[in-house]
N, C-alpha and C positions, 0 to 999 in steps of 0.2 A: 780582845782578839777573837775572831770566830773564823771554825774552818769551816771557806764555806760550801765543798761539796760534800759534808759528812752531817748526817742526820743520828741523833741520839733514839732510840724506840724502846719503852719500856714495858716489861711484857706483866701483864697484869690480865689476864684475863680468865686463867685459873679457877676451879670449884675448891679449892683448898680438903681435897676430902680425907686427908691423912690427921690435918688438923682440927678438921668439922667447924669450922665459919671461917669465913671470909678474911682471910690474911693479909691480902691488900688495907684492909682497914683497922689492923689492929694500929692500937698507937703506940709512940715512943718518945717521953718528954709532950706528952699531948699531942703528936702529927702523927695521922697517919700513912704509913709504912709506903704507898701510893704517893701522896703527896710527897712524903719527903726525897724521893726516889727522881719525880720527875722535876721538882726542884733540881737537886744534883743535874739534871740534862739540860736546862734551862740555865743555870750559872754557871754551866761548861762554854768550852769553847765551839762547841757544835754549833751547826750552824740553825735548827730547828730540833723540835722534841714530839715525840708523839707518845700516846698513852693507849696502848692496845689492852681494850677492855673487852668484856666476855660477859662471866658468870658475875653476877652483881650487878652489870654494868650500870644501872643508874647510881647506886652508892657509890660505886666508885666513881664515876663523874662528878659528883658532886663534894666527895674528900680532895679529887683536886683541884674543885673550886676555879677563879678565876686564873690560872696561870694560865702563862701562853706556852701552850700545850695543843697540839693535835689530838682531838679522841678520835681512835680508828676502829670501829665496832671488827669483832672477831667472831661471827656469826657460827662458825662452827668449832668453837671452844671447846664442847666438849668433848671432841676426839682428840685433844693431847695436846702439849707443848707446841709441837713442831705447827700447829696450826696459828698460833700466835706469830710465831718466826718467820711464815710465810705470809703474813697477813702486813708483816714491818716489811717485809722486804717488797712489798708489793707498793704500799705509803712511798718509801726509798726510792722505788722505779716511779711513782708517778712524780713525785717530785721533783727528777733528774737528779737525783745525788749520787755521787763515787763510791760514796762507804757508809756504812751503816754500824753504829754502837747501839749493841744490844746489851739491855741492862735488864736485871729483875730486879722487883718491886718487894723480894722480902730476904735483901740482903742489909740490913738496919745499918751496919756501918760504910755504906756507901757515901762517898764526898766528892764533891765536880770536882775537886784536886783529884781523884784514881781518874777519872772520866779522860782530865787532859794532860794525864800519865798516858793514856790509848791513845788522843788524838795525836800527841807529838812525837810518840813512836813509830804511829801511821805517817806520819807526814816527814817523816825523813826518808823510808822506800817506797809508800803507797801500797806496803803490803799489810798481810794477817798482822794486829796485835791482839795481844789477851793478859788475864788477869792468871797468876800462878798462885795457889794455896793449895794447904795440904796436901803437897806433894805432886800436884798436878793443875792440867789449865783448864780454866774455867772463864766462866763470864764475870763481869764482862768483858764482850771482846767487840772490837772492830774489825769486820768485814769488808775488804774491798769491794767494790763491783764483781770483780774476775769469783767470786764466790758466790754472787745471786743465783745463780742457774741451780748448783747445791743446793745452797740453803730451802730452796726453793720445793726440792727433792724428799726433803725430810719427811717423814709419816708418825704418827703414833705419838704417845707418849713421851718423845725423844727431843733432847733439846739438839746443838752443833754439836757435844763435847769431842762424838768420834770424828770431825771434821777437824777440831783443834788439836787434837792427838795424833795424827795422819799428816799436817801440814808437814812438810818440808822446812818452811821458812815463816817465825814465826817470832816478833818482839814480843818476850816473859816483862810483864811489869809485875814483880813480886807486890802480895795484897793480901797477907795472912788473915787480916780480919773479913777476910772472904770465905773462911773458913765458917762462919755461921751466918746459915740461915734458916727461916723460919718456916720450918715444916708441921711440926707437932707440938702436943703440949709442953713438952721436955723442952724444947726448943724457947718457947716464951719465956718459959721460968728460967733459963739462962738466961735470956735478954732483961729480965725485971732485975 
């Protein structure tokens, strides 16, 4: 089954400078974090996947190898997050898709089973879903349409979260193991 006006975007494009290299490419069971990431959007129900790449970007083109994967170069990376999120939503708009699931590339226990927890939440009102951990929402989240213009708004260093905290109306797909991700060294030695 694929939904097919919702497009999966995974935001990889990152200088990882908390962690000092490249975290898109660390591995896990031998994949890396990149790969196994756009895997998950690709055995989802979405109906295409993109891999918004930056800082690395040839290594990381090449961790995700042959998948059928969009790479969507993110030319000004390094002014923050939200250049990424505008960079998916712009893929989104050229491709004519309704909604957009934004996923990050260094949440190691991601599985296209949370991905099509989003899509079939989305697709019973066509509104905001998102992932709930640690006590609050987070990504990943599907974005209708009716939120491009926002998203799009974003500056800085900033991902959606105050957009998901603000909605009104919003499907929680609880996802505790959303709770780690990979920022720092602390961070790896928990995942090993």
């Amino acid at each position: 089954m694929t939904t097919a006006a919702v497009g999966c975007a995974v935001l990889a494009a990152g200088a990882s400078r908390r962690l000092g290299l490249p975290k898109q490419l660390l591995t896990v069971a031998g994949v890396p974090l990149v790969r196994s990431a756009a895997e998950c959007g690709v055995h989802s129900a979405a109906a295409r996947t993109a891999v918004i790449v930056g800082a690395s970007a040839s290594r990381v083109r090449r961790a995700v190898g042959a998948l059928a994967v969009e790479i969507v170069e993110n030319r000004a990376w390094a002014e923050g997050l939200s250049t990424s999120i505008r960079s998916a939503v712009a893929w989104a708009e050229r491709r004519g898709l309704q909604g957009l699931l934004i996923a990050l590339c260094d949440q190691p226990y991601l599985t296209s089973n949370h991905l099509n927890a989003l899509l079939a939440a989305h697709a019973k009102d066509a509104g905001l879903a998102c992932s709930v951990y640690a006590g609050t929402r987070g990504v990943p989240a599907l974005f209708p349409s009716s939120y491009f213009a926002r998203l799009r708004e974003l500056s800085g260093d900033r991902g959606a979260s105050a957009l998901l905290q603000r909605a009104p109306h919003v499907s929680e797909i609880d996802w505790q193991a959303g709770a780690l991700d990979v920022d720092t060294q602390t961070d790896v030695e928990r995942l090993r």
